[in-house]
LOSE-141095 format. One line per 5 residues: their letters; for each residue x, y, z of N, C-alpha, C. Coordinates in nm, 2 decimals. Layout:
N
a) X/Y/Z/X/Y/Z/X/Y/Z  ...
END
This chain:
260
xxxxx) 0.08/-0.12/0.00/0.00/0.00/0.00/0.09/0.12/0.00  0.05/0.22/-0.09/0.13/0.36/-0.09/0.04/0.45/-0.02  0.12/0.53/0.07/0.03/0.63/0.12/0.08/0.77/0.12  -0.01/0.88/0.05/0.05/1.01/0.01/-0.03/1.07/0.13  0.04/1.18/0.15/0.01/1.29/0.22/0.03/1.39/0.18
xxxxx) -0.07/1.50/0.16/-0.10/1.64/0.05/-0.12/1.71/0.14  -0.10/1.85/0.15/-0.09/1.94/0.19/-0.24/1.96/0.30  -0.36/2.00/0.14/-0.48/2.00/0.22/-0.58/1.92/0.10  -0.72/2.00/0.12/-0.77/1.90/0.03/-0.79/1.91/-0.11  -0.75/2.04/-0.17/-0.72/2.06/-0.30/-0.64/2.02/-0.31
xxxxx) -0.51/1.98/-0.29/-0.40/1.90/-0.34/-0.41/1.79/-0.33  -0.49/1.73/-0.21/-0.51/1.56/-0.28/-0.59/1.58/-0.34  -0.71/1.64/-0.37/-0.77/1.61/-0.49/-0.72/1.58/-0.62  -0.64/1.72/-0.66/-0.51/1.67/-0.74/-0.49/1.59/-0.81  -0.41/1.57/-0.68/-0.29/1.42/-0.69/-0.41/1.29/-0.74
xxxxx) -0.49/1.30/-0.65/-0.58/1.16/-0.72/-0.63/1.15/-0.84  -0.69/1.30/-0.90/-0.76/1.30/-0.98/-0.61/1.32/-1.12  -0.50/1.32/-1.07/-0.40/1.27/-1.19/-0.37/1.14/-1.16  -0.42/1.02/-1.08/-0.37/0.88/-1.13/-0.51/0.85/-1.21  -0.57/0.89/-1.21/-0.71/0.85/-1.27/-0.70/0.87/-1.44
xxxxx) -0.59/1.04/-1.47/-0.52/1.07/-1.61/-0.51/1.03/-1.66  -0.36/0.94/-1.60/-0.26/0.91/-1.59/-0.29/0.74/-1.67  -0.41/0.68/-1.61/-0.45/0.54/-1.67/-0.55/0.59/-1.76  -0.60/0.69/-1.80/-0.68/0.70/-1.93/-0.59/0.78/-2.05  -0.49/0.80/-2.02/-0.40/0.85/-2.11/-0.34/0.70/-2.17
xxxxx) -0.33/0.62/-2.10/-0.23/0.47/-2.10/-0.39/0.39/-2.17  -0.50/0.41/-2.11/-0.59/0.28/-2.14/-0.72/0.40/-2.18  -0.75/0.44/-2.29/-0.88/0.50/-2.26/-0.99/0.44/-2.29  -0.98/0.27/-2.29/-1.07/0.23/-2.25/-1.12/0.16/-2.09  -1.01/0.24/-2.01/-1.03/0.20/-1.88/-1.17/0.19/-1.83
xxxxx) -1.23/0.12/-1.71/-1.29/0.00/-1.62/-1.32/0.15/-1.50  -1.32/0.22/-1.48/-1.33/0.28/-1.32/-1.44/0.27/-1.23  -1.40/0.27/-1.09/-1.51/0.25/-1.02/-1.54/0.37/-0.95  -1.65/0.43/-0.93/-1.72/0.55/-0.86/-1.74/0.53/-0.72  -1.72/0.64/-0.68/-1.77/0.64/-0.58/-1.85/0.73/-0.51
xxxxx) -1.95/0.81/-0.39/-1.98/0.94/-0.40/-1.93/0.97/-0.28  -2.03/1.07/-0.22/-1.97/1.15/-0.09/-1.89/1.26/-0.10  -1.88/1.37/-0.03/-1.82/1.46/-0.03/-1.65/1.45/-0.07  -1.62/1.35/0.01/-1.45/1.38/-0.05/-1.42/1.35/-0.20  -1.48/1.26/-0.26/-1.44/1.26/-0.37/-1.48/1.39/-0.48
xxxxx) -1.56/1.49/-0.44/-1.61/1.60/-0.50/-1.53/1.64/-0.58  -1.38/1.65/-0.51/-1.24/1.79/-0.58/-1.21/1.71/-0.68  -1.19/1.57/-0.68/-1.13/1.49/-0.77/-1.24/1.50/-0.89  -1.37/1.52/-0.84/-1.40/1.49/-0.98/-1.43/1.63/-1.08  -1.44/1.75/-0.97/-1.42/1.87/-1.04/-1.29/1.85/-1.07
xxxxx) -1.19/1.82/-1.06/-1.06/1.83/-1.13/-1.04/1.80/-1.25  -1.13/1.64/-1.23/-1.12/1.56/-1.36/-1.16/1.64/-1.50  -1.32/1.69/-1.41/-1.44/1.78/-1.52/-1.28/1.89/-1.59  -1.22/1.93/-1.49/-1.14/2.04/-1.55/-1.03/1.98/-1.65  -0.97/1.88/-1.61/-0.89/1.83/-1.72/-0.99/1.80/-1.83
xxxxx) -1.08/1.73/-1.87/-1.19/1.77/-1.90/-1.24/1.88/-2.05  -1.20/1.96/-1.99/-1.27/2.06/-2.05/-1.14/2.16/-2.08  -1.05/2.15/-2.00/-0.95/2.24/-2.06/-0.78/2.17/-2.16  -0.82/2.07/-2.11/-0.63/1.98/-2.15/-0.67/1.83/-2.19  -0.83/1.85/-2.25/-0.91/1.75/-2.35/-0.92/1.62/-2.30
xxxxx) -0.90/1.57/-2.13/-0.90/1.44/-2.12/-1.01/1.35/-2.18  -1.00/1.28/-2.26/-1.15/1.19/-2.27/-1.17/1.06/-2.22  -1.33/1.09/-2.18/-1.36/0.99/-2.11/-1.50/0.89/-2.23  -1.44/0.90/-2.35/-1.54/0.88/-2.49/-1.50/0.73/-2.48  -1.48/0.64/-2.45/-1.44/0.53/-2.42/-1.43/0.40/-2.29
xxxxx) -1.53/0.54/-2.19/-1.50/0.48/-2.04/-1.57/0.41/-1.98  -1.59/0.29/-1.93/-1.71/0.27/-1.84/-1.68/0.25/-1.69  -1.82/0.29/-1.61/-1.81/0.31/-1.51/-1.88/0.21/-1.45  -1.87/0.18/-1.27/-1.97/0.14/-1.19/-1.93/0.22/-1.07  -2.05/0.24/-1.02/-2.08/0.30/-0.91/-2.08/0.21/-0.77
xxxxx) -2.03/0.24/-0.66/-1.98/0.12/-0.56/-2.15/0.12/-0.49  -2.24/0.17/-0.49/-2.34/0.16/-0.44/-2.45/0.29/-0.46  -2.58/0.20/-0.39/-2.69/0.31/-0.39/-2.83/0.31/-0.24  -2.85/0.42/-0.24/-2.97/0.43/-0.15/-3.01/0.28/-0.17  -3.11/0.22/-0.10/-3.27/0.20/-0.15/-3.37/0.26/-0.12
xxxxx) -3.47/0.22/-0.21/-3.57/0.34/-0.22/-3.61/0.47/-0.23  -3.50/0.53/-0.26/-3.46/0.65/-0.36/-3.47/0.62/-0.54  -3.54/0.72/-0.54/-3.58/0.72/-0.68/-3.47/0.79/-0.74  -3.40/0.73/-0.89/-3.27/0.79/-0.95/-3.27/0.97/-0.94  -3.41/1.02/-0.95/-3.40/1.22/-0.92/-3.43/1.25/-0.80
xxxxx) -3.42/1.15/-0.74/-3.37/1.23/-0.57/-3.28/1.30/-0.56  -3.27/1.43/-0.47/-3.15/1.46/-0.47/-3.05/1.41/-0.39  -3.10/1.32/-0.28/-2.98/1.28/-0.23/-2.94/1.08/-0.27  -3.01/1.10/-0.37/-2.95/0.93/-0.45/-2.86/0.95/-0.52  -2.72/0.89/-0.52/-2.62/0.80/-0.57/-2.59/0.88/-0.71
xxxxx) -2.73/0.85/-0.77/-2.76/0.87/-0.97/-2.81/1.03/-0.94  -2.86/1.06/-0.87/-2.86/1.23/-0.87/-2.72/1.28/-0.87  -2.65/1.23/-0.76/-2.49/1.32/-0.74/-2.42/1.28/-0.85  -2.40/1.16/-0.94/-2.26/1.16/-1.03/-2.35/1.22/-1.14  -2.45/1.21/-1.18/-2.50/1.30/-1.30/-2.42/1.45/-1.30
xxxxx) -2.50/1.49/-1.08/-2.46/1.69/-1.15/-2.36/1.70/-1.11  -2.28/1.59/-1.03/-2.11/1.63/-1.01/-2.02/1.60/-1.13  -2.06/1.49/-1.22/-1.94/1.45/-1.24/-1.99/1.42/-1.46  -2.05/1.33/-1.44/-2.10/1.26/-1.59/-2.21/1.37/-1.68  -2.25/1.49/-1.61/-2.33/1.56/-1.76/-2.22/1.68/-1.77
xxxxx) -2.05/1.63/-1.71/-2.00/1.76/-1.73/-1.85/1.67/-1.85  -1.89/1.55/-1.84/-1.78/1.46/-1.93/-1.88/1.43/-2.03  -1.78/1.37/-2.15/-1.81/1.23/-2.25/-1.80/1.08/-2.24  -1.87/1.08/-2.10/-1.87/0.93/-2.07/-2.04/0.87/-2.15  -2.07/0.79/-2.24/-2.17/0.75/-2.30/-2.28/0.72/-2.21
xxxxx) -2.36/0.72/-2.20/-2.48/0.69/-2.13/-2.51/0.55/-2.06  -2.47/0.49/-2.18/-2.50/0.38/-2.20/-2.36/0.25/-2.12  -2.24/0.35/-2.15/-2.14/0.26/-2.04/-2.18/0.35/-1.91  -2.28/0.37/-1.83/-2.25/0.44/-1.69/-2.33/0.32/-1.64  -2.28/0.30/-1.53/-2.40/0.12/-1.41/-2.36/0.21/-1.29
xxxxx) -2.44/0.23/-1.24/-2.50/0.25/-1.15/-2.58/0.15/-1.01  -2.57/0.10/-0.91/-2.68/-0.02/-0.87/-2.86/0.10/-0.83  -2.94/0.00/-0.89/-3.04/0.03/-0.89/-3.14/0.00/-0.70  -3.21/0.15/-0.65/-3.22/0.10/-0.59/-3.34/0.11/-0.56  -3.44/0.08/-0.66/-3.56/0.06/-0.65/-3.57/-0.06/-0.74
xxxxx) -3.48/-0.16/-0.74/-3.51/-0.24/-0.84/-3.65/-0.36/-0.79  -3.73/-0.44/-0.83/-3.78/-0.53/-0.76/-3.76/-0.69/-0.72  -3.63/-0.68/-0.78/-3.57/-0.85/-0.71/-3.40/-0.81/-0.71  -3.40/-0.74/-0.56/-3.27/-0.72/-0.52/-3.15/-0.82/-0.52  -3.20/-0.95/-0.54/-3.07/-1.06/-0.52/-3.05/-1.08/-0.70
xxxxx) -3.13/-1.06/-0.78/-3.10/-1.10/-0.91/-3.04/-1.00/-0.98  -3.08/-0.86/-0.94/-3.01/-0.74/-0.97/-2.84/-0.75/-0.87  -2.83/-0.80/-0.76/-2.68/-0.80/-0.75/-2.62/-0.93/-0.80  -2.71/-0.98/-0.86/-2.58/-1.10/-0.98/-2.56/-1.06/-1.11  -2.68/-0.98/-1.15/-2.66/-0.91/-1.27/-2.56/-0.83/-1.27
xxxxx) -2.50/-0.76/-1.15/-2.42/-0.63/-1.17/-2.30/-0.68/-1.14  -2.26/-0.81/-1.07/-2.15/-0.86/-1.09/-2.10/-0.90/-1.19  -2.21/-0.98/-1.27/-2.15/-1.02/-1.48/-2.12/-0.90/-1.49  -2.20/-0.82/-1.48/-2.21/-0.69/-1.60/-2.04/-0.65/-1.56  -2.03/-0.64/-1.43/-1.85/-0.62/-1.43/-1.76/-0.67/-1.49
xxxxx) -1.77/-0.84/-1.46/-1.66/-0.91/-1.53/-1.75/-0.91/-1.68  -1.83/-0.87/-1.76/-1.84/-0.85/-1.86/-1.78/-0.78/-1.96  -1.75/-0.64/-1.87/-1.67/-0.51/-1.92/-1.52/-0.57/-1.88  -1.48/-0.68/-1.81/-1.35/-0.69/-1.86/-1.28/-0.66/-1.67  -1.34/-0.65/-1.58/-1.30/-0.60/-1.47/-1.25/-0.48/-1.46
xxxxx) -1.25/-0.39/-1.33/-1.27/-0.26/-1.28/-1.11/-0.23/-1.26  -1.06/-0.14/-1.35/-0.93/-0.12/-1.33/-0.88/-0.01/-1.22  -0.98/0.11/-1.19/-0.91/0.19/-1.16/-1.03/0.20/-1.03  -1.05/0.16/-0.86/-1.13/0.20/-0.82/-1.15/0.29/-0.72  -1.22/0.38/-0.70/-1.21/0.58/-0.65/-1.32/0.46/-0.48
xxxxx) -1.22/0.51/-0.39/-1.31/0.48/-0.25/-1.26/0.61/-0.15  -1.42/0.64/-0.09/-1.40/0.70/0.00/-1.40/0.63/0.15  -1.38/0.70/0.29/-1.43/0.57/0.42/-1.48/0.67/0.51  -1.57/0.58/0.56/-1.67/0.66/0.67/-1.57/0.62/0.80  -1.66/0.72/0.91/-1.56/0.75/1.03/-1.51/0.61/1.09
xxxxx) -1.63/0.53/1.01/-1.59/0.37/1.13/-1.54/0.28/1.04  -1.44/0.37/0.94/-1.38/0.27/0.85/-1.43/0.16/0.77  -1.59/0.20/0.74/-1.63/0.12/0.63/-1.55/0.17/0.45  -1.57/0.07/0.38/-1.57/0.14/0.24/-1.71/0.10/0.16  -1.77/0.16/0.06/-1.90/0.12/-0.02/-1.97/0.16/0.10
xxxxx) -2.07/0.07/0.14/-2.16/0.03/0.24/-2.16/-0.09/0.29  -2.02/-0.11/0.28/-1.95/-0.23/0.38/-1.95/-0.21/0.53  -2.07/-0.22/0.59/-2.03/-0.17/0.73/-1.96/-0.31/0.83  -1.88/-0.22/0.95/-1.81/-0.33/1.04/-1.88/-0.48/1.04  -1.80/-0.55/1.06/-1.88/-0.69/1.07/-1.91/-0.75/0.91
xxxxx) -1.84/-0.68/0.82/-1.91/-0.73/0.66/-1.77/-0.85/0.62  -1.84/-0.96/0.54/-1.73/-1.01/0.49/-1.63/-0.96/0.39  -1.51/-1.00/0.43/-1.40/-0.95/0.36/-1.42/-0.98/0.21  -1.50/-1.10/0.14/-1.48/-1.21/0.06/-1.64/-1.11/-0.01  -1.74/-1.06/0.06/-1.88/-1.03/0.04/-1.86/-0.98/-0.13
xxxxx) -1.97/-0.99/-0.18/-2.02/-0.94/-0.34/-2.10/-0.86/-0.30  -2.16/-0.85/-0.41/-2.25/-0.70/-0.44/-2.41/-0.80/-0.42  -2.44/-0.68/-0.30/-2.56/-0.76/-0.20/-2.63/-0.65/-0.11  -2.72/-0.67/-0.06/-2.83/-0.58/-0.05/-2.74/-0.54/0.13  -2.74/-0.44/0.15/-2.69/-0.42/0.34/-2.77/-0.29/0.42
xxxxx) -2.74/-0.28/0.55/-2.83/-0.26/0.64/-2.71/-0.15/0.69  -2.77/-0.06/0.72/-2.64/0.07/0.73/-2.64/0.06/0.87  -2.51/0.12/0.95/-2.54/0.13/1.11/-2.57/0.25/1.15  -2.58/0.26/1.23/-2.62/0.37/1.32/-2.55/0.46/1.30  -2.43/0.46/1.30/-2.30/0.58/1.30/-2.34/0.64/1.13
xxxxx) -2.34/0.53/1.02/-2.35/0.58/0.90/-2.47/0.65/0.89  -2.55/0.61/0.96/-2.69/0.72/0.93/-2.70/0.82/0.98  -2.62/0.83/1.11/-2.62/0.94/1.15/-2.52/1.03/1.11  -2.43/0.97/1.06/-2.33/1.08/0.98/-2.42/1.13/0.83  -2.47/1.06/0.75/-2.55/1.08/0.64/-2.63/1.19/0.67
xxxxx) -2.72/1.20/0.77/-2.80/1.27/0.83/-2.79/1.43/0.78  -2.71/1.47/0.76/-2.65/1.61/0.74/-2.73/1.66/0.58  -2.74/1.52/0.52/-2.75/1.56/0.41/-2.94/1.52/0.34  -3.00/1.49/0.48/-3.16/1.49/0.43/-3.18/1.60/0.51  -3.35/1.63/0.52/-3.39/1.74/0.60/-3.39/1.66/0.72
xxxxx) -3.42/1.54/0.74/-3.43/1.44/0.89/-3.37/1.34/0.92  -3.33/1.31/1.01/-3.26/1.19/1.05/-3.36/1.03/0.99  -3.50/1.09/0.98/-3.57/0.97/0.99/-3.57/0.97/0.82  -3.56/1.05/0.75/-3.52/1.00/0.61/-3.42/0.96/0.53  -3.33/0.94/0.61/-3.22/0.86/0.57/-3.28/0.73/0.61
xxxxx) -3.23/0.67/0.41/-3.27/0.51/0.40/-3.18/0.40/0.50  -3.26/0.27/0.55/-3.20/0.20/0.64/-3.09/0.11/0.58  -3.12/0.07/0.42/-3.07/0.00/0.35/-3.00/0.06/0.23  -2.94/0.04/0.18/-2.85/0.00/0.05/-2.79/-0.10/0.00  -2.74/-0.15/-0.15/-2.73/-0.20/-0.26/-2.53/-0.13/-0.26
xxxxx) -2.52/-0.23/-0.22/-2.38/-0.22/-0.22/-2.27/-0.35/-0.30  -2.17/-0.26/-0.39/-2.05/-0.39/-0.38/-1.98/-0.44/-0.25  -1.95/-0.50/-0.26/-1.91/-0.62/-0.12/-1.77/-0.55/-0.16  -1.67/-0.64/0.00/-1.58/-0.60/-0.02/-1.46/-0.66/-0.10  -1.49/-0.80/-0.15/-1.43/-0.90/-0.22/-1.43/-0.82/-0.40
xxxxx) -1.58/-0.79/-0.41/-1.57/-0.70/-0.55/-1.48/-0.59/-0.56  -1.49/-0.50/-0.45/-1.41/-0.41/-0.51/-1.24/-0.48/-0.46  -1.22/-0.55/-0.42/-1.07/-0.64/-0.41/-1.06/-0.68/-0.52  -1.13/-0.69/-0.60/-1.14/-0.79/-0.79/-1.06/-0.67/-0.87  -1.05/-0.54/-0.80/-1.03/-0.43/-0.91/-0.88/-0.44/-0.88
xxxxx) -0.86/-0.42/-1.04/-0.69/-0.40/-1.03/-0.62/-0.27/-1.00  -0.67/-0.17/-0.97/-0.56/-0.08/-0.84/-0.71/-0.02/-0.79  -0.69/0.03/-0.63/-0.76/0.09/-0.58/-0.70/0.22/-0.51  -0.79/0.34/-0.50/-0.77/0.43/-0.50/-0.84/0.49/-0.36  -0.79/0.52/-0.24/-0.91/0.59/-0.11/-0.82/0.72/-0.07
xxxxx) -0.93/0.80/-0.12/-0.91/0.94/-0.08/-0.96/0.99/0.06  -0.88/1.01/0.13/-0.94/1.09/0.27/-0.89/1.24/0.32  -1.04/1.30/0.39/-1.01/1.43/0.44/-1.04/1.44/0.59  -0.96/1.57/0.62/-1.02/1.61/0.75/-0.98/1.53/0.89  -1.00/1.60/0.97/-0.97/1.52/1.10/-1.09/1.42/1.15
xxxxx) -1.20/1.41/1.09/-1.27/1.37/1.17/-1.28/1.19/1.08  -1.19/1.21/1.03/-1.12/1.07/0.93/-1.01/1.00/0.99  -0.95/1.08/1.01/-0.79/1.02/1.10/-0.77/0.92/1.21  -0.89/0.90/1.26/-0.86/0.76/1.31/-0.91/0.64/1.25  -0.96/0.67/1.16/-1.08/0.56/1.05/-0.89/0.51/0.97
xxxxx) -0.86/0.60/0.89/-0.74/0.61/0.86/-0.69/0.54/0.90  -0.64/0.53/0.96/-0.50/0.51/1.09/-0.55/0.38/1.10  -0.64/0.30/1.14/-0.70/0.18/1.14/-0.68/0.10/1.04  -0.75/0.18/0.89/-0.75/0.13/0.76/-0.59/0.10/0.70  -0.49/0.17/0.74/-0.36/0.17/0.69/-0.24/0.09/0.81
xxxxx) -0.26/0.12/0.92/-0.17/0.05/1.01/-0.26/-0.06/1.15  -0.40/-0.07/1.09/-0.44/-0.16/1.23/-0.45/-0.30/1.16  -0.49/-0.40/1.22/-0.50/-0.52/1.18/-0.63/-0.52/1.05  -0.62/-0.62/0.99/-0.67/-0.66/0.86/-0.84/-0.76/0.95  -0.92/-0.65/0.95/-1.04/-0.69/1.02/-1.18/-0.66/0.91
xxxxx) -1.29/-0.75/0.96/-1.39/-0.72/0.96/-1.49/-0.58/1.02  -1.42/-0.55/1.14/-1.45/-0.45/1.17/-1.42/-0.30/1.14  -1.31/-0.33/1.02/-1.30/-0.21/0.97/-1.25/-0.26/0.80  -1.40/-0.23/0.72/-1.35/-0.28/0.60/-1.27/-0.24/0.52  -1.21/-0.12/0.51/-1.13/-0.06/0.50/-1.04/-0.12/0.47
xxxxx) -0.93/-0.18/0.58/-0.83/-0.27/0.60/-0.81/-0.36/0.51  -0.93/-0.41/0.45/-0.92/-0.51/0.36/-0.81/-0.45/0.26  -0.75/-0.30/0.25/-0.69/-0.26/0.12/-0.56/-0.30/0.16  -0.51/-0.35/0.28/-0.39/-0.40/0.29/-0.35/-0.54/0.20  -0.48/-0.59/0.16/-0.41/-0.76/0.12/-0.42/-0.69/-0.09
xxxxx) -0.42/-0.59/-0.08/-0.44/-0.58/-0.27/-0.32/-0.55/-0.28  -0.24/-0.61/-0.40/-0.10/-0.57/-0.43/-0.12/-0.41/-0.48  -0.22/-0.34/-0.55/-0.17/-0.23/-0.59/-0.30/-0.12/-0.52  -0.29/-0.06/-0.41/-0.36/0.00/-0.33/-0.28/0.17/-0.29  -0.37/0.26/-0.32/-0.27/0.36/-0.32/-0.39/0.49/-0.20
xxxxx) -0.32/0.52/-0.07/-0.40/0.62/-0.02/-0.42/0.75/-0.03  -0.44/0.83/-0.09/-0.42/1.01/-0.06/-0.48/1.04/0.06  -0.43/1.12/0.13/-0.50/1.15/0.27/-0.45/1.33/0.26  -0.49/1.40/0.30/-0.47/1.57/0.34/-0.40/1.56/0.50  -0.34/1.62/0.56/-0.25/1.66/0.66/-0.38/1.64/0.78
xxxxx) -0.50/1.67/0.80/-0.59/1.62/0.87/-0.60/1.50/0.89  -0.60/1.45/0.80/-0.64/1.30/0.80/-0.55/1.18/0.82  -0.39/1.26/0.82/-0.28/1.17/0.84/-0.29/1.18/0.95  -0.35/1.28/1.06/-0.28/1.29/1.22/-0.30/1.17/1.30  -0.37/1.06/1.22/-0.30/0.94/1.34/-0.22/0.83/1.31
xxxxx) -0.13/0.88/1.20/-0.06/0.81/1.14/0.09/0.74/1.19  0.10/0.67/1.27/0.28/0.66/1.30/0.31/0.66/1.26  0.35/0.58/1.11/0.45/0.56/1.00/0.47/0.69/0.92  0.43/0.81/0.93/0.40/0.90/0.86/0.56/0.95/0.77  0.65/0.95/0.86/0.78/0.99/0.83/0.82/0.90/0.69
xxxxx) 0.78/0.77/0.74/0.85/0.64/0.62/0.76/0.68/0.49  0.64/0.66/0.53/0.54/0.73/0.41/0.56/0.78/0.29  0.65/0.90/0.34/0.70/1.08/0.33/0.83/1.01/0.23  0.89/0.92/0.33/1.02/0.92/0.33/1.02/0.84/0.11  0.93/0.76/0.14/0.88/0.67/-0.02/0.85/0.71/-0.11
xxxxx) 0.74/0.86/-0.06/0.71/0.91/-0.16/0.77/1.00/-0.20  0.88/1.07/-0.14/0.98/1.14/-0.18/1.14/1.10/-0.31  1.12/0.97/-0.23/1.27/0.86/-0.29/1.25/0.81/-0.37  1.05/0.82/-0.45/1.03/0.78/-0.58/1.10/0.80/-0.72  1.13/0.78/-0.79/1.21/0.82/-0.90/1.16/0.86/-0.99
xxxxx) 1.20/1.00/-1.08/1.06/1.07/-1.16/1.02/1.01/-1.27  0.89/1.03/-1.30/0.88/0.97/-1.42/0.94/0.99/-1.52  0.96/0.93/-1.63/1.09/0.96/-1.76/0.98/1.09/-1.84  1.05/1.17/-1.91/0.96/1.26/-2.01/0.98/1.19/-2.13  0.85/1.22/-2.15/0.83/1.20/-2.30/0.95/1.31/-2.40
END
């Protein structure tokens, strides 16, 4: 696992939103996986900006989204397919038609999460996948206690996630109890993974996910057993880091890339 440390959170934004470039410069038919929530916001305004000013294209890309409400209708504003539409996909050339999304009004939730597992290894597997982590070190809507090994399957949010979500309905009682999540075994299937974290009130989720044991209780952790796992964190979010020096020390002693 590599772990950067950026200044604040425009600069990891950045930083992340150039390895995302960086493999569609190399593959532009890359696999990426979505994610939403606030931290990934900068990255994907960054993206929009490479985008629209230094031509990145995404005319070739498909996507999956790591999860969804249930029972949110796709023009809710606070469902999943509301946020990547006005954040991210009506401001690119990503096709309509490669965007997946999990549906969460579907009416037979177990056949819709085997469908969206083909549909992955259909497209060839998820090359490049964008994770954010809640304060209790879930990733998707993998909450503590989820299997390491889990697929994409219907889950029951906890207490902590609802009440952190909370901010973003008018009531605590309308935040949904459920969601339509990839497991954490799926997004393990992706060949590099990507978790961006901000803020202090991350840094011990962090600190867990990067130096505590390889648990169910913090799904997170599972990003220790992927050979190619890379963290961005902002100076907030490293403060409960010990290793932070060696980190520093790696990501400094990197050797530059060759120019073209």
């Amino acid at each position: 696992m590599e772990v950067i440390v950026q200044r604040d959170y425009e600069q990891m934004s950045r930083a992340a939103a150039q390895i995302v470039a960086e493999l569609l410069n190399t593959k532009p038919s890359a696999v990426l996986g979505m994610a939403t929530g606030s931290t990934p916001l900068g990255l994907y305004q960054e993206l929009v900006r490479l985008h629209k000013r230094e031509q990145l294209d995404f005319s070739r890309v498909t996507t999956f989204n790591l999860d969804e409400y249930v029972g949110l209708q796709m023009n809710h504003p606070q469902s999943y397919h509301f946020f990547m539409h006005e954040h991210f996909f009506r401001h690119v050339n990503i096709p309509p038609h490669n965007i997946n999304i999990p549906s969460g009004t579907t009416s037979n939730y177990p056949a819709f999460c085997e469908w969206y597992e083909k549909r992955i290894a259909d497209c060839g597997g998820i090359d490049l996948q964008i994770l954010g982590i809640g304060t209790d070190g879930h990733i998707a809507f993998n909450e503590p206690t989820s299997s390491l090994s889990s697929r994409t399957r219907l889950k029951t949010l906890s207490k902590q996630t609802i009440d952190d979500n909370a901010r973003f309905f008018d009531r605590r009682e309308d935040v949904p109890v459920y969601a339509i999540t990839m497991g954490v075994g799926t997004i393990l299937d992706a060949r590099k993974l990507l978790l961006v974290a901000s803020g202090e009130a991350k840094a011990k989720a962090v600190a867990q996910a990067v130096e505590g044991p390889v648990t169910s209780m913090v799904t997170a952790s599972a990003l220790q057993l992927h050979r190619d796992a890379i963290v961005i964190v902002d100076e907030a979010a490293a403060g409960g880091l010990t290793m932070r020096d060696y980190y520093e020390f790696i990501y400094e002693a990197k050797p530059a890339a060759p120019r073209a």
